[in-house]
N, C-alpha and C positions, 0 to 999 in steps of 0.2 A: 579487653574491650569487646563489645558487644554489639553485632550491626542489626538490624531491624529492616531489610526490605520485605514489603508487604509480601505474607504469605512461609518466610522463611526465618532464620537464624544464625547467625554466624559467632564463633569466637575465633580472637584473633589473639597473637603472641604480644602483642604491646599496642602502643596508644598510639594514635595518632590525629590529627588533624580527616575532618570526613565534613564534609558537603553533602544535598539530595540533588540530584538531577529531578525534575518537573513528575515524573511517577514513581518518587519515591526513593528508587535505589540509591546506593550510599556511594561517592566518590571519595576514595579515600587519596589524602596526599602526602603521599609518601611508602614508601617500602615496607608491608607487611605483611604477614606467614597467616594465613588464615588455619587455625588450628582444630577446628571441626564447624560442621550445619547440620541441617536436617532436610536437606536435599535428597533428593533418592540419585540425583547422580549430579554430576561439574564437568563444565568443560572448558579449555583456555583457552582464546583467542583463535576463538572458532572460525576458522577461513570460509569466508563469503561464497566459494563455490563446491561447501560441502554437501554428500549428498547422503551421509551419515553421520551420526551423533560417535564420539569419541571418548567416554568417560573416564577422569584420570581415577587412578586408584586410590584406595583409600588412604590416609595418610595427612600430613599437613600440606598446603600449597602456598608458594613464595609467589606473592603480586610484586612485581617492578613498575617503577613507570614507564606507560606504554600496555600494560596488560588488563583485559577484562575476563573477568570469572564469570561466566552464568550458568546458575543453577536451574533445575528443572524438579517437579514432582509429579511424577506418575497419576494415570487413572483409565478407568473403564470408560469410553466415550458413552455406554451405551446407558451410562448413569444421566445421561443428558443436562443440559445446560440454560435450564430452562432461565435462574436467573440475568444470566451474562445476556442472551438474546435468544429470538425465537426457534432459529435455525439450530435440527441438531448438529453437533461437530462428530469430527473423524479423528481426531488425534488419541495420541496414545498420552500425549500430559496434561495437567491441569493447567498448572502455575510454570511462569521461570521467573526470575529475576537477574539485573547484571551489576556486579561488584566492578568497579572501572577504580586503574589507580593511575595516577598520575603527579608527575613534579611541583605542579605550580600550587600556587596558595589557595587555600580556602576561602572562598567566596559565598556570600547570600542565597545566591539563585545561580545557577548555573547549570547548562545545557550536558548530558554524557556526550561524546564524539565518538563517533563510530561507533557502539555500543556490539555491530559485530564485523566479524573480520579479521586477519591475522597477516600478519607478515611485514617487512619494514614500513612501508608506505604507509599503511592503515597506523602501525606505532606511532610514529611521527606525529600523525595527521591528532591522536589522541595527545599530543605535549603543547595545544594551542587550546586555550581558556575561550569558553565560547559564553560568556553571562546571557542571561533574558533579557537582559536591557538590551541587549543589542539588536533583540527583534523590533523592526521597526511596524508597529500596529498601525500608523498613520496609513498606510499601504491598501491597508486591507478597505474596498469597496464600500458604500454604504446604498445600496440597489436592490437587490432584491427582496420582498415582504416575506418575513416567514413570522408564522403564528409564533407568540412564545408559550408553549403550553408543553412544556417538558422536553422538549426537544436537544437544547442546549445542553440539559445534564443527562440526556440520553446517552447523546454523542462522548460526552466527557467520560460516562464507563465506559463506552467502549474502547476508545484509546489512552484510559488514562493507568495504565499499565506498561510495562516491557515488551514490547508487540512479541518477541521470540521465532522474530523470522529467520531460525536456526538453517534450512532447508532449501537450497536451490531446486529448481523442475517441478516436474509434476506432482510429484507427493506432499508437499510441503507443509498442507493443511494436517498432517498425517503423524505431524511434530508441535505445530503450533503449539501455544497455551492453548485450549480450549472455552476458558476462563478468562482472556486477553485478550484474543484476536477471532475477530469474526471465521478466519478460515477458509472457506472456499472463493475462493479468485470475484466472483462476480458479487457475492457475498461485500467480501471485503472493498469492492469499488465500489457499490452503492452506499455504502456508511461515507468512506471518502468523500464520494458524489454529496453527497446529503450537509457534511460538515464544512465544506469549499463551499456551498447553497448560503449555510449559517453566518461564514465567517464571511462572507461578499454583503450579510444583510445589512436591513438597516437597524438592526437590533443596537444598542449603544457600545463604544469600544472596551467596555468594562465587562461589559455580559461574554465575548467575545474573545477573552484575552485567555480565560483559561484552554478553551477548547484548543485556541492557536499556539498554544505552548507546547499542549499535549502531541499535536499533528505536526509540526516541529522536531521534538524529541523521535518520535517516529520515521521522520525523515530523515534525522542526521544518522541514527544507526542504522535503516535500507542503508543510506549513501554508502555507509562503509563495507555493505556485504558486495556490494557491486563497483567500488573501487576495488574489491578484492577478488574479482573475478566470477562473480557470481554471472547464470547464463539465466534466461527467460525464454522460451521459445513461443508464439503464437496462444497453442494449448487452451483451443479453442479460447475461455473468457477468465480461462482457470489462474492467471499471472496476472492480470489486471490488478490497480488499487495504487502500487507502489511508485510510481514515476515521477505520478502526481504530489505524492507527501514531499518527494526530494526539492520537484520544483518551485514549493511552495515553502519549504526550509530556505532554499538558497534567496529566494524571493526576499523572504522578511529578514534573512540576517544579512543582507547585502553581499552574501558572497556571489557573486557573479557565475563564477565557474560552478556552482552544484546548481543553481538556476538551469543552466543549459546543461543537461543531465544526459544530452547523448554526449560531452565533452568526458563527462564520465566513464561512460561505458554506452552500448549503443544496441546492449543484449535486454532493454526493457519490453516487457510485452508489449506494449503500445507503439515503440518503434517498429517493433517486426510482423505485427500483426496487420498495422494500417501504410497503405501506400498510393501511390497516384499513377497516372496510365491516362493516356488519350484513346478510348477513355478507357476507365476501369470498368463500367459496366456497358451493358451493350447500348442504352441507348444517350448513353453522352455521360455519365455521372465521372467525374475523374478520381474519388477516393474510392478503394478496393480494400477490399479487407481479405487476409489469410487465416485459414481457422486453426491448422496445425502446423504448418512450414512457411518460412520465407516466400514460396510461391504457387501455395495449392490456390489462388485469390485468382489463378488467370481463369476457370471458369464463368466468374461475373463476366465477362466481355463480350461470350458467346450466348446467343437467345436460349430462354428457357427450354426450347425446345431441343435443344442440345444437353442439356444439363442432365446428368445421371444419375437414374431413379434408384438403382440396385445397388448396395452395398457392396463395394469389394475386398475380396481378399484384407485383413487386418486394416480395413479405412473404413470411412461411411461415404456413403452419395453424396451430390452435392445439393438434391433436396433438403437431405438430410443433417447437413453442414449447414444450410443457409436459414431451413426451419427453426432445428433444436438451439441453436447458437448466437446468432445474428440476432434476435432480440435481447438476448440476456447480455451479451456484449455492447451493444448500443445504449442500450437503455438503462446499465447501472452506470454513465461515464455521463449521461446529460448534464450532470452538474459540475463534475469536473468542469468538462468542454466549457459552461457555461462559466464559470470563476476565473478560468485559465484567459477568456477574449476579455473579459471586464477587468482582468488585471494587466493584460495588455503582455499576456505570457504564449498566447500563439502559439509563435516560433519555437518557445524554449518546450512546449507538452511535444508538438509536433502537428506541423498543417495538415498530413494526411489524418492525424487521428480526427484532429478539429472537423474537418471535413467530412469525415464518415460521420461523427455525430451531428452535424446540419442537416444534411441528407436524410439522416433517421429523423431528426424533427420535421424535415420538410415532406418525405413520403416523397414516391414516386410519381411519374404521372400515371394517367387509368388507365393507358394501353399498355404500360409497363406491369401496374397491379394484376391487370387482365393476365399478363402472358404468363406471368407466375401461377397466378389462380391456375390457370391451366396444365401446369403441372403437378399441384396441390401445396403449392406457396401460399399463406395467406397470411400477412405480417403485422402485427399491432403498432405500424406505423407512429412516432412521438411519443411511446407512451415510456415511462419509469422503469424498471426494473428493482424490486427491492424485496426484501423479506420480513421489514417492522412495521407493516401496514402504513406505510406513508409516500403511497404509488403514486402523489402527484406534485410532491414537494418539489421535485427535479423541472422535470415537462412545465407544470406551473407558471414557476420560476421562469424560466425558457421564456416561455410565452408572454407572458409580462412584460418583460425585457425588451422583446423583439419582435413586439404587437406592434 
């Protein structure tokens, strides 16, 4: 037998029963010895808090159920990526793909689980049949106006591959597909931001359904790198994207528990990055944001005029931190934020982050803008953050809503 996920090739020692999960890759059901690909490397049941790639050797590899194979193929990032999207990438692969086997029968349309991850839990979790029927579309908002002039099948290349969020920490983009995954942290929350905009429109539930498949599928396998212990730190805007896909799998498929996604695990960038304080900023604001640690965020509380201007020792200022950062983290999650209150999902993204992105659409007051200006803070207050020229998709939207 012969599997066909986009980009690769596999032969296998016998036949069996095989399903596609929503991009493509093959679920196969039942017990089979994958007997070569054309992968440049494989790895099996890659634990969520890896921080390197483990390639098995070369040889045949035995799928059980419960086991996922994903492939990977090499490249020079510096060959760029012009057609996947604008921004160059930094990874070292192109392509992956993920072979997932499991017990239960073959089905139509059906969801991969966990697509990464290892160890009994994440197993398990892979022995439970997840169809697309199951997502319930009626859910999804019909509120926001978005042009339809390419935008839907924009979104749909970008997630409609094996995301290959191989990678916990900082480097991650550094592994991604190149060809799959946006890649860099803010990068990757403003596509999010952009596709939670689309799927809240009022575009018809048909227009709609692919994209919500895709961001879905994307969510059910984060969920399982971070059942499996995968860590997120702050890092600056660099981890953003991911919280929001879980919340919004758990959303449509009614599972309850991956909806409230710190129930999961509680190492999301967006948990640890945003938080509340009376107040967090000095002149009453209560969401605080941390740009690399759990609590470098207690600066905001003190006037600008205490804020420090010089880089230190292996850190930056906290002009510096608040200038270079503080937009690109606001303003690629506007749409998020914005999908997450109109689905009435809040609590399950998190109130501090919610709140930090109000505040960025609502701007400061003048004597607050003034006392920054005077340290040489000067912040583009509501606006998008993005890199496919569609800086006001987000904000827009926003505004619309909450005119």
């Amino acid at each position: 037998m012969i599997l066909t996920p986009p980009g690769f090739n596999l032969s296998t020692s016998a036949t069996v029963p095989v399903s596609l999960a929503p991009d493509g890759c093959p679920i196969v059901h039942g017990p089979v010895t994958i007997t070569g690909h054309d992968g440049d490397w494989a790895i099996l049941n890659h634990r969520g808090y890896a921080e390197t790639l483990a390639p098995l050797p070369a040889g045949p590899i035995a799928l059980a159920p419960g086991d996922v194979l994903i492939l990977g193929k090499e490249y020079n990032c510096n060959s760029g990526r012009a057609a996947y999207m604008a921004a160059a990438g930094r990874s070292s692969n192109a392509k992956m793909a993920a072979v997932s086997c499991v017990s239960y029968a073959a089905g139509p349309d059906l969801f991969r689980v966990a697509g990464i991850g290892g160890g009994q839990l994440v197993g398990l979790l892979r022995g439970y049949p997840i169809p697309v029927a199951q997502m319930n579309l009626s859910l999804l908002p019909s509120v926001t106006e978005v042009e339809d002039d390419g935008i839907v099948e924009e979104l749909e290349a970008i997630f409609g591959l094996f995301c290959g969020e191989v990678k916990s920490q900082w480097a991650s983009d550094q592994l991604t597909p190149d060809f799959q995954h946006p890649g860099y942290g803010t990068w990757m929350a403003s596509y999010v931001s952009q596709a939670l905009v689309v799927l809240c429109s009022q575009l018809p539930v048909a227009r709609k359904a692919r994209l919500a498949k895709l961001l879905v599928q994307w969510g059910l396998d984060i969920a399982g790198a971070f059942i499996d212990g995968r860590v997120n730190q702050p890092n600056g805007g660099h981890m953003q994207g991911r919280k929001a896909l879980v919340v919004l799998a758990g959303h449509l498929l009614g599972i309850v528990q991956m909806a409230w996604a710190d129930g999961l695990s509680t190492l999301w960038q967006e948990t640890r990055a945003h938080f509340t304080a009376s107040p967090a900023w000095w002149f009453g604001w209560p969401s605080g944001w941390n740009c690399y640690n759990d609590t470098d965020g207690a600066f905001l509380a003190q006037h600008p005029s205490q804020w420090t201007t010089v880089d230190p020792p292996n850190g930056r200022c906290d002009v510096y931190r608040i200038t270079n950062y503080y937009p690109s983290v606001c303003g690629s999650q506007v749409g998020t934020a914005l999908a997450m209150k109109l689905m009435g999902l809040e609590s399950c993204m998190g109130l501090p982050f919610i709140g930090s992105v109000e505040q960025w659409m609502q701007g400061p007051p003048q004597e607050a803008r003034d006392a920054m200006s005077a340290v040489g803070v000067t912040l583009p207050w509501g606006t998008d953050y993005c890199v496919n020229g569609r800086a006001s998709l987000c904000s827009g939207a926003w505004r619309k809503v909450f005119a």
